[in-house]
N, C-alpha and C positions, 0 to 999 in steps of 0.2 A: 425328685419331687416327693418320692414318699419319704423321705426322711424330713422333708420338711411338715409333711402333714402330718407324723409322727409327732415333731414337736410342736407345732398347733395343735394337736392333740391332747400332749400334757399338758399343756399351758388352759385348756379347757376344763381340763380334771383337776387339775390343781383349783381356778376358780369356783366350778360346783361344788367341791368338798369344801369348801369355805362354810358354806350355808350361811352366810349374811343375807340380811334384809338389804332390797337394791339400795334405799336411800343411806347406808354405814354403808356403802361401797367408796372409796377415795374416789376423785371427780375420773380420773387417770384411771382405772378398773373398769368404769362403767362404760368410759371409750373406748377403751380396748373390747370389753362384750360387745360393743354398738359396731368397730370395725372389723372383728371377728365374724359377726352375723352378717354384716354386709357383702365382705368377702365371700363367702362361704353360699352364699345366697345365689351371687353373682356365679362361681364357679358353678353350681348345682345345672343352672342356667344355661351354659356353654356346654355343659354334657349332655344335658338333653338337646340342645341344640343340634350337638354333635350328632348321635344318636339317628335325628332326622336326615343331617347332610348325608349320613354314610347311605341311608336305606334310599334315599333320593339318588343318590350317584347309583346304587346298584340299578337301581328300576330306567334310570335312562337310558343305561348302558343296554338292558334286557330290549326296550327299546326302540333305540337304534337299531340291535341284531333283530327285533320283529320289522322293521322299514324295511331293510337291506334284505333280509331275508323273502317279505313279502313284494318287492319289487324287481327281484333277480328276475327278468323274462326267461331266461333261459333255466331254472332249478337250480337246485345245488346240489353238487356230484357229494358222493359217500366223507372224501374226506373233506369239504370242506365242513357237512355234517359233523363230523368227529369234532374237529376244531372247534367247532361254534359248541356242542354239547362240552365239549372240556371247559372252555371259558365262561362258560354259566357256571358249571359246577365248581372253578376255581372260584370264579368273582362270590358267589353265594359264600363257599366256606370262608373267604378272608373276609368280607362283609359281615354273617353273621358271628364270627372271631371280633373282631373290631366292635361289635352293637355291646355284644355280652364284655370286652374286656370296657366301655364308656358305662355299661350298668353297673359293674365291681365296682369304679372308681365313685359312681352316684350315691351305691351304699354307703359307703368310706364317709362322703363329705355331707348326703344327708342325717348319718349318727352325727357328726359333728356340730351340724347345727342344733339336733335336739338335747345335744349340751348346753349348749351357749342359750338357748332359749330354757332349757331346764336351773340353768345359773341367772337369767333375766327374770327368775319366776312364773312364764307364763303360764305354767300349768297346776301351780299353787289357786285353790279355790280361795276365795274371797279377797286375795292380795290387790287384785286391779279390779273386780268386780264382785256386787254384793254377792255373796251364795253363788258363786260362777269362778268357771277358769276364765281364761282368755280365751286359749285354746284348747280343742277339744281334749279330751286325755288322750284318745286312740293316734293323735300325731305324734305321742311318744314313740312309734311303731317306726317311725320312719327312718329309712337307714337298716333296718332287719330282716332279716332273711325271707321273714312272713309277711312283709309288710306287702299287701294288695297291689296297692297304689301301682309301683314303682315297678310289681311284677309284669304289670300287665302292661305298661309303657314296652317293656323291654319282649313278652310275649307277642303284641301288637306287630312291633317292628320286623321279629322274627318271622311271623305269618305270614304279612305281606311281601319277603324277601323270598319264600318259598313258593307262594301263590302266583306270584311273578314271574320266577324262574319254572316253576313246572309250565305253565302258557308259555313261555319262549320256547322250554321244550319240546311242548307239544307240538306249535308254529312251524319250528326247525325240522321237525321231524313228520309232517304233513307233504310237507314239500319237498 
């Protein structure tokens, strides 16, 4: 996969260094930006989507071991303790491994798009609107290391997989 986004990559760097006005684009360029940004769109989409399933499947999981745990009439002996605090702690690191390597990949294909929309001109002032971009300037950010937005989707997700996991903890370890 990364070598394919590699060369969707070039193939984006190549069309912004063009610096053509959209309407001197051949019919066949403009399609290719139109199904580049669609793509690209769409993928951005299935990673955040992703992102939610993983933190979802973590929190079920915590869960479940709050039911089973809160419902054992009889307690739970030392080791099945150990066992139930290992498998938090495992699920939590492969969880939030998996959030963070779905965020890298968001970076990667959100710079992407702010090509393909920086080759569509959206962010050219008066091109599509009088004294106006389309879009803001600061969604050039997007895709960046700094970029807020995206940080805090992926901080978010982190919080609540830890917030989670210390209450099962805690649960498991009451009882």
């Amino acid at each position: 996969m990364s070598q394919a986004l590699a060369q969707a990559f070039v193939g984006i760097t190549e069309i912004v260094n063009m610096a053509q006005p959209l309407d001197s684009f051949e019919p066949n360029r403009l399609e290719v930006l139109k199904m580049l940004y669609s793509q690209q769109q769409a993928t951005a989409h299935k990673l955040r989507e992703r992102l939610t399933q993983i933190a979802a499947a973590h929190i079920t999981l915590l869960l479940a071991i709050d039911g089973w745990v809160l419902t054992k009439s009889d307690g739970i002996n030392s080791d099945q303790m150990t066992m139930i605090v290992l498998a938090v702690i495992l699920t939590l690191v492969i969880a939030v491994f998996a959030i963070h390597a779905r965020y890298k990949e968001f970076g990667v294909i959100a710079g992407m798009i702010v090509r393909v929309e920086t080759a569509m001109r959206v962010f050219d002032r008066g091109f599509y609107l009088q004294d106006e971009t389309l879009y803001e300037l600061e969604h050039q950010d997007l895709g960046k290391d700094h970029y807020t937005h995206s940080m805090t989707i992926f901080q978010s997700h982190f919080y609540a997989l830890i917030a989670n996991s210390l209450l099962t903890a805690g649960i498991v370890l009451a009882n």
